[in-house]
C-alpha positions as a Markdown table, in Angstrom:
| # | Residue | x | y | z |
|---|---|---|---|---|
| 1 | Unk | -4.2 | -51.8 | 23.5 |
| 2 | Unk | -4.9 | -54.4 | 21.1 |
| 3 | Unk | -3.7 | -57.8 | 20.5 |
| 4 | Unk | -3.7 | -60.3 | 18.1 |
| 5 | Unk | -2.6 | -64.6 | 17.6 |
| 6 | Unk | -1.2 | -66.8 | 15.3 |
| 7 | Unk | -0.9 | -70.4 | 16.7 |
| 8 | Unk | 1.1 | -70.5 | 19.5 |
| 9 | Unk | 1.9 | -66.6 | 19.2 |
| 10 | Unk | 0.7 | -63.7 | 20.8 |
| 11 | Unk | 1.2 | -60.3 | 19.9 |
| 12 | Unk | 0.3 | -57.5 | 22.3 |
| 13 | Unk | 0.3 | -53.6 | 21.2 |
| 14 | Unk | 0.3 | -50.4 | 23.5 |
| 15 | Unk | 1.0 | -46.9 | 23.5 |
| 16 | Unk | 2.2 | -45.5 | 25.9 |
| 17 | Unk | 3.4 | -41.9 | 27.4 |
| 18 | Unk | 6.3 | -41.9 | 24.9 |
| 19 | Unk | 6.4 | -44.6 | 22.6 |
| 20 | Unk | 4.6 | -47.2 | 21.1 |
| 21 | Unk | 5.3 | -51.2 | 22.1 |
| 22 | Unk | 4.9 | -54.2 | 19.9 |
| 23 | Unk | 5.6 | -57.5 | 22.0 |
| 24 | Unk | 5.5 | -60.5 | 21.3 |
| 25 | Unk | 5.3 | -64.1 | 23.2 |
| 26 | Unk | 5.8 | -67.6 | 22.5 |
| 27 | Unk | 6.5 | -70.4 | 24.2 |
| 28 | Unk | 7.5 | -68.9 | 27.6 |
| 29 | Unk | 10.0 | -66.2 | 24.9 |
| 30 | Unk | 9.6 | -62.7 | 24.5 |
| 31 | Unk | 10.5 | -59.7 | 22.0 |
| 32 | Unk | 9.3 | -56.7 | 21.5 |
| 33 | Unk | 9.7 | -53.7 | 18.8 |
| 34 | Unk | 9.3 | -50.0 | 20.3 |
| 35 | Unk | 8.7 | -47.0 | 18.6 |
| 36 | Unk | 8.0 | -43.3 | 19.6 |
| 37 | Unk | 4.8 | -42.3 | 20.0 |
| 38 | Unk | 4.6 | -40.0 | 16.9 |
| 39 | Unk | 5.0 | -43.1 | 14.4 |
| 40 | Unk | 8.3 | -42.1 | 13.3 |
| 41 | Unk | 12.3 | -42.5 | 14.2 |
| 42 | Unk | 14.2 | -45.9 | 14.2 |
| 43 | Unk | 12.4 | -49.1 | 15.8 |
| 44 | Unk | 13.8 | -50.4 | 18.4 |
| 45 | Unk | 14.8 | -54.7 | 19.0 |
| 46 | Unk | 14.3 | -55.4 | 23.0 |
| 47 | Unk | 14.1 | -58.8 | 24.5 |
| 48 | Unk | 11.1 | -57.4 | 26.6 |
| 49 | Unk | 8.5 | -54.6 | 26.3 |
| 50 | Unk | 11.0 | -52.8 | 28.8 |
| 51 | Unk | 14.4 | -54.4 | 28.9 |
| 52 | Unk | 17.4 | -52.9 | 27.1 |
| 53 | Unk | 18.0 | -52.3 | 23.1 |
| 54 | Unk | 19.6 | -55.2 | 21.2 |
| 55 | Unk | 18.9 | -53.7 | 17.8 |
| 56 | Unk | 17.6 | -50.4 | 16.1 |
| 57 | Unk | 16.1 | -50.7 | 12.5 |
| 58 | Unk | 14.3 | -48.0 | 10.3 |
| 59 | Unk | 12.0 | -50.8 | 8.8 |
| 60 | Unk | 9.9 | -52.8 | 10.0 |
| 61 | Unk | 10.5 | -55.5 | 8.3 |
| 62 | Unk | 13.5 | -55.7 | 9.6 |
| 63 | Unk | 12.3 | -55.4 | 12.7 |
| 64 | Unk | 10.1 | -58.1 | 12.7 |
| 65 | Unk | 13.1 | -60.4 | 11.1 |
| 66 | Unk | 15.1 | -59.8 | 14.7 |
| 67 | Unk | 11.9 | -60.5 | 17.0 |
| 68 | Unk | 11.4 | -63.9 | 15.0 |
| 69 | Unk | 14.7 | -65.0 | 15.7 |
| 70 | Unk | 14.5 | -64.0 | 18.8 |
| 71 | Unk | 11.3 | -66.2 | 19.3 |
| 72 | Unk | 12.8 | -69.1 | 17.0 |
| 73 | Unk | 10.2 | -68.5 | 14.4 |
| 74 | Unk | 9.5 | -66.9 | 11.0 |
| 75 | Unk | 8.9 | -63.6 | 10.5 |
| 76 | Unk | 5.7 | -64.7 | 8.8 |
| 77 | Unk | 4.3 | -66.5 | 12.4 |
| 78 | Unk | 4.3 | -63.5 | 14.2 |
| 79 | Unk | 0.5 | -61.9 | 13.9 |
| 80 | Unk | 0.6 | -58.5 | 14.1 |
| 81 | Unk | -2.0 | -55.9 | 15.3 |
| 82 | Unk | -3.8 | -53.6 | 13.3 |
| 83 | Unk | -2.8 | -50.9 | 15.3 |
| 84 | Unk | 0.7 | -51.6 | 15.2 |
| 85 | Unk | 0.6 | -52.3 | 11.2 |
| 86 | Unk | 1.6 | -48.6 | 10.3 |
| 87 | Unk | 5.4 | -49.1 | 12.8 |
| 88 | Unk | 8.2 | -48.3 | 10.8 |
| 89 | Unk | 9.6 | -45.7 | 8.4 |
């Protein structure tokens, strides 16, 4: 696990049996960005570290653009682990 701020954002990153998690909180929100745990395959958009899909993406980016607006920020708020800098295709 690491994690990682920006403000009023936290970022929290883990790995777990089968894929990697990337969520993020801010101001009582959450989103998250999953991916397997080999690093590659589509990232996946969830409201939570565990709820259900809204959204798959092959870049991060992209990724990072539909947890911001979850959040009701800009992509460039969220703070991002270095653990969790290599997600994406």
């Amino acid at each position: 696990m690491s994690t990682a701020e920006s403000g009023e954002i936290s970022a929290r990153y883990d790995e777990r049996d089968d894929e990697r998690v990337l969520t993020f909180e801010a101001d009582g929100r959450t989103a998250a960005i999953a991916q397997n745990v080999d690093g590659y395959a589509m990232l996946k958009v969830r409201s939570t570290a565990d709820g259900d899909e809204l959204e798959r993406y092959y870049g991060f980016d992209m990724a990072l653009d539909h947890a911001a607006e979850l959040l009701s920020v800009t992509p460039s708020e969220l703070p991002i682990p270095e653990n969790a800098a290599d997600m994406g295709m």
